[in-house]
C-alpha positions as CSV (number, residue, x, y, z in Angstrom):
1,X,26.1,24.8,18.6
2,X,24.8,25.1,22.0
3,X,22.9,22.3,23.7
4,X,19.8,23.1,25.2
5,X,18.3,21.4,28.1
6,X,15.7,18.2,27.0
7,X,11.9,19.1,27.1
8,X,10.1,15.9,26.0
9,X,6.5,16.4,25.8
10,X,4.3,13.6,27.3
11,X,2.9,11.3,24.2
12,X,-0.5,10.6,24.1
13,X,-2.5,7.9,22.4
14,X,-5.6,8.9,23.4
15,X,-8.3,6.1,22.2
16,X,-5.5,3.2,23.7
17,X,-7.3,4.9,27.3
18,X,-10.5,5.3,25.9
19,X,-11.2,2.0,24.0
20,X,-9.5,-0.2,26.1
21,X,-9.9,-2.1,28.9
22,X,-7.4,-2.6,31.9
23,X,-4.8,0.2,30.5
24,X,-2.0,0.7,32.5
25,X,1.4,2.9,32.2
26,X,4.6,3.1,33.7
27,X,6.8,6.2,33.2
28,X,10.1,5.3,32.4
29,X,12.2,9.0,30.8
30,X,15.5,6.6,30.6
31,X,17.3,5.1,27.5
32,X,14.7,7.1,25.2
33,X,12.1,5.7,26.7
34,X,8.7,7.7,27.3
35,X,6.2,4.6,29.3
36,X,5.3,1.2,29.4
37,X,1.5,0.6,28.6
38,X,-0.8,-2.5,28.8
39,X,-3.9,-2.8,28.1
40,X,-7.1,-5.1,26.5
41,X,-9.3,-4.4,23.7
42,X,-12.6,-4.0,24.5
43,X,-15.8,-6.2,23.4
44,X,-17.5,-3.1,22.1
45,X,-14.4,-1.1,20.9
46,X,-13.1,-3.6,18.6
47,X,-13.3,-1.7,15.6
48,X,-13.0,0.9,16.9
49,X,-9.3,2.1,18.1
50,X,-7.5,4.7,16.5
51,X,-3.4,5.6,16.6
52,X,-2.7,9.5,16.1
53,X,0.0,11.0,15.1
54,X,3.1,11.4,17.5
55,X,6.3,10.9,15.9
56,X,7.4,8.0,17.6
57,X,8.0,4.3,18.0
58,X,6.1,1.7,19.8
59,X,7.2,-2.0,19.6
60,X,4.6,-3.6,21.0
61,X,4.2,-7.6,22.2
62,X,0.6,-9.3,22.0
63,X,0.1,-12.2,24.5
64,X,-2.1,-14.8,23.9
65,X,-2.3,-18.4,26.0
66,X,0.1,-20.1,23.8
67,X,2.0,-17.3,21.8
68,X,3.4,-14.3,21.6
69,X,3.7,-11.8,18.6
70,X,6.2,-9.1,18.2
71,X,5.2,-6.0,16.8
72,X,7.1,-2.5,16.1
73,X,5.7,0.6,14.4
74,X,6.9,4.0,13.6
75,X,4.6,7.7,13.8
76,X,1.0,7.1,11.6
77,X,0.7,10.8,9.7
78,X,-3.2,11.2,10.2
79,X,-5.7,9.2,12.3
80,X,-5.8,5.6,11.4
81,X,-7.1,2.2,12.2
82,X,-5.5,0.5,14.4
83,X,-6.3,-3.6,13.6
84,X,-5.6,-5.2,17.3
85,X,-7.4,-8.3,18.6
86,X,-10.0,-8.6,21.5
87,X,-9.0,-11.1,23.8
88,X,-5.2,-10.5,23.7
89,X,-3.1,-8.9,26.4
90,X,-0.8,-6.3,24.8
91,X,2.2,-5.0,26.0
92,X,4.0,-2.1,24.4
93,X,7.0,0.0,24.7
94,X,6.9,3.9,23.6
95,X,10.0,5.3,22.8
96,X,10.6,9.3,22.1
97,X,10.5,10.2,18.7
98,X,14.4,9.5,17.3
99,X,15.2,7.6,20.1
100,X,14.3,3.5,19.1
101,X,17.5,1.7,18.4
102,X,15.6,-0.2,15.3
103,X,16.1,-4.0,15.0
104,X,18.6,-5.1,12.2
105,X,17.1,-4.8,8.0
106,X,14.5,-2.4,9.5
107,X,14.6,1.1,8.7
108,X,12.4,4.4,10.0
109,X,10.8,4.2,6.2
110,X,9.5,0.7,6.3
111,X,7.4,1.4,9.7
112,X,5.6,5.0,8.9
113,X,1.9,4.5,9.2
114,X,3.0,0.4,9.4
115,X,3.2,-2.4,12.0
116,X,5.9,-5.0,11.3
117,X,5.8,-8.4,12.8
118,X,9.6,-9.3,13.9
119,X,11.1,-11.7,15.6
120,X,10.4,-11.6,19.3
121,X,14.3,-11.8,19.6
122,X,14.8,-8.4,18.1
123,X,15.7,-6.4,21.0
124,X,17.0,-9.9,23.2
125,X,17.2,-13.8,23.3
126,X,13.9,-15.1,24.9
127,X,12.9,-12.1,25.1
128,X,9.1,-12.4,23.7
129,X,8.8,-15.7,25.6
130,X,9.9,-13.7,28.7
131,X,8.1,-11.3,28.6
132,X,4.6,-13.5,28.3
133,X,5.4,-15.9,31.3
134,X,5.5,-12.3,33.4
135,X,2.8,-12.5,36.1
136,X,2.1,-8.2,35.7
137,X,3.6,-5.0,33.7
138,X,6.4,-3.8,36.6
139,X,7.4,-7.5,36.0
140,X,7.4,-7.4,32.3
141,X,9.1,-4.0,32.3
142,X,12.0,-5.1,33.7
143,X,12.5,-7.7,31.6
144,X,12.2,-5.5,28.6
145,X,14.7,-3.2,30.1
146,X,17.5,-5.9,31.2
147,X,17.2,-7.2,27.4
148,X,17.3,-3.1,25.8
149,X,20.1,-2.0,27.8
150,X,22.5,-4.2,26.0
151,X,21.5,-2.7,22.8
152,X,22.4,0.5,24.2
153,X,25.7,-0.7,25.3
154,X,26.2,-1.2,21.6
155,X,25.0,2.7,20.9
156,X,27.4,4.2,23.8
157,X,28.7,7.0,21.7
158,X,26.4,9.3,19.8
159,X,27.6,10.1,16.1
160,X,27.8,14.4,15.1
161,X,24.4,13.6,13.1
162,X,23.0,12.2,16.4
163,X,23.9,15.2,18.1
164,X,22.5,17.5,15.6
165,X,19.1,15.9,15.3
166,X,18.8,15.6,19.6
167,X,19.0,19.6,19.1
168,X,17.0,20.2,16.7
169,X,14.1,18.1,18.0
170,X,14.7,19.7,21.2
171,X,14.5,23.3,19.9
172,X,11.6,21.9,18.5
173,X,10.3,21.0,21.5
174,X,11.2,24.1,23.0
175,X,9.4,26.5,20.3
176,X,5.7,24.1,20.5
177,X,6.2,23.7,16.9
178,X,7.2,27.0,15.6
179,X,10.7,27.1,14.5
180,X,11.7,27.7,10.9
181,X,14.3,25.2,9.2
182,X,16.5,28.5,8.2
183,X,16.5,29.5,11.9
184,X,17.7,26.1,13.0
185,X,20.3,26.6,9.9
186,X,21.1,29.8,11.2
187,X,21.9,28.6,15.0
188,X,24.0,25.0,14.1
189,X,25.9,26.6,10.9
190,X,24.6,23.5,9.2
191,X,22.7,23.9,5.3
192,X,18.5,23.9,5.4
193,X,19.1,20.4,2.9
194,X,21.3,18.6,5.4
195,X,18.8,19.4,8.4
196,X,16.1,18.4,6.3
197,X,17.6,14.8,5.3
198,X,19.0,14.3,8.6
199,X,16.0,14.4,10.5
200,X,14.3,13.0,8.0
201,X,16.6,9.9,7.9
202,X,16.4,9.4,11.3
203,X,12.5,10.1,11.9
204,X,11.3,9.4,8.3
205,X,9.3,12.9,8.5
206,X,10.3,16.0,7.6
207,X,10.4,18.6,10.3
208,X,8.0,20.3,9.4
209,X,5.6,17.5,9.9
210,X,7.3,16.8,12.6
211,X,6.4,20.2,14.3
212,X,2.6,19.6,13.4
213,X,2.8,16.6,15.3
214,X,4.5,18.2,18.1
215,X,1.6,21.2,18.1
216,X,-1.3,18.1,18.1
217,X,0.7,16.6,20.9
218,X,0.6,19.8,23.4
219,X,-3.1,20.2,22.1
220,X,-3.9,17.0,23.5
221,X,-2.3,16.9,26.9
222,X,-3.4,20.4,27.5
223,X,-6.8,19.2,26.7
224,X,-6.4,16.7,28.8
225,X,-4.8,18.2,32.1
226,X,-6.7,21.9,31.6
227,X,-10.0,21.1,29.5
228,X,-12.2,22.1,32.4
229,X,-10.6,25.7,32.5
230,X,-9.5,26.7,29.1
231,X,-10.8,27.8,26.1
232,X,-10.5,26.9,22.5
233,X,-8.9,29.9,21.4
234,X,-6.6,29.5,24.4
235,X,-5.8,25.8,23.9
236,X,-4.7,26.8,20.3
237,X,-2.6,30.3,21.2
238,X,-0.7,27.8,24.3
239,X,-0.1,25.2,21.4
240,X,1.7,27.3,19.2
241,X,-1.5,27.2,16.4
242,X,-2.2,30.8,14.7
243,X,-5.5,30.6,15.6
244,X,-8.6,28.0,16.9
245,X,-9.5,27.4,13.1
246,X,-6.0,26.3,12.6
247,X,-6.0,23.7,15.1
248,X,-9.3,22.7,14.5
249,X,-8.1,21.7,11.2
250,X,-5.2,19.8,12.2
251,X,-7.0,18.3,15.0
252,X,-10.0,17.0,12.8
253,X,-7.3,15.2,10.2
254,X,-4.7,13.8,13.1
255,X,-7.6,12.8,15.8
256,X,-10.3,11.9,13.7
257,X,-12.9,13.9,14.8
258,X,-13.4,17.9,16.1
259,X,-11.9,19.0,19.2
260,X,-15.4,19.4,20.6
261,X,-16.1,15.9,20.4
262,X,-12.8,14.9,21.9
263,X,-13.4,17.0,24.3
264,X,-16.8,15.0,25.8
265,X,-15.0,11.7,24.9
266,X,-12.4,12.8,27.5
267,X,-15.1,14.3,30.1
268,X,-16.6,10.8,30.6
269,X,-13.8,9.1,31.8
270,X,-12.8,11.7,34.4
271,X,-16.2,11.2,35.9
């Protein structure tokens, strides 16, 4: 089994930029890291913020004048609700899809379309307390990393069935969705059933669903980057869709709305 070079695709939570207020992002690309992110809720947003799909973890720290909460959540599988407070300053941590070291008792399973209140100790001592006394987000980044990298320290040597999923996500990656389960059989010499359970034990989604998320994903950054200049139909043969009515119907159940309307929700912040 060959090992092909990493291609992580940029995740995007598109309505954390639209319906908030004072977002910011750091890239990090170390320790399975993708960014840092901060951000307030906005007055008239409220009810109104949405997570999409994108196969990954976020924990995620809410900072209030007295307190902070600890939060961690896995991949939601369709647009959903996503029940944040006005008022408080969140900070949150996205990691690459596979790539959280999960605190103790807490499996990929329990956090699929969930957000878990844990111990702000999880991932370091202090840490929660820390990380609200930080003045801005460089500051509260490094913090966050100091504390991680020990848990890493733990991790130092990835198992066979590590291995095995980093390549298959990667080819993955690679193929913008479109990669059968016997083909990836075919290239590591391992069954369809042990791909299948091993990805699914460490992602708690099946690769195929993992592949939609992965096509929704490219939609969305090459809407993003390129929606100016590109067309539907283009958007959705780039993406690795079959056609436009194929991602339409993807996009509608994983972004809540067409990708028309998206579209002019994105326009008006680049003005």
């Amino acid at each position: 089994m060959r090992r092909e070079k990493k291609t992580d695709i940029e995740l995007l939570q598109p309505y954390m930029v639209l319906k908030t207020s004072d977002y910011q992002k750091i890239t990090q690309n170390q320790y399975g890291i993708s960014h840092f992110y901060e951000f307030v809720i906005k007055e008239e947003h409220r009810n109104q913020l949405l997570a999409v799909p994108d196969g990954s973890v976020d924990v995620l720290f809410g900072i209030e004048e007295n307190t902070v909460h600890t939060y961690i959540g896995g991949t939601v599988l369709k647009a959903q609700d996503w029940p944040l407070y006005k008022g408080v300053k969140y900070f949150g941590i996205r990691f690459q899809p596979g790539e959280c070291i999960l605190p103790k008792d807490i499996s990929i399973n329990d956090i699929i379309s969930e957000d878990i209140e844990i111990d702000g100790n999880s991932f370091g001592k202090d840490l929660a307390q820390q990380i609200g006394e930080m003045e801005n987000i460089e500051e509260r980044c490094k913090i966050f990393l100091q504390a991680y990298r020990k848990n890493l320290q733990k991790e130092n040597e990835k198992s066979q069935i590590l291995f095995l999923e980093d390549y298959i996500r990667h080819r993955i990656y690679e193929c913008k969705g479109n990669i059968s389960v016997h083909m990836l059989s075919e290239e590591t010499g391992y069954s369809e059933c042990y791909i299948r359970r091993i990805f699914k034990q460490i992602h708690g989604i099946s690769p195929k669903v993992f592949e939609k998320f992965v096509r929704f994903q490219n939609a969305l950054n090459v809407m993003y980057h390129q929606s100016e200049h590109i067309t539907l139909d283009e958007i959705a043969v780039d993406c690795g869709y079959y056609d436009q009515s194929h991602m339409i119907k993807d996009f509608k159940c994983f972004a809540g709305m067409t990708p028309e309307i998206y579209l002019t929700e994105i326009a008006g912040t680049k003005q």
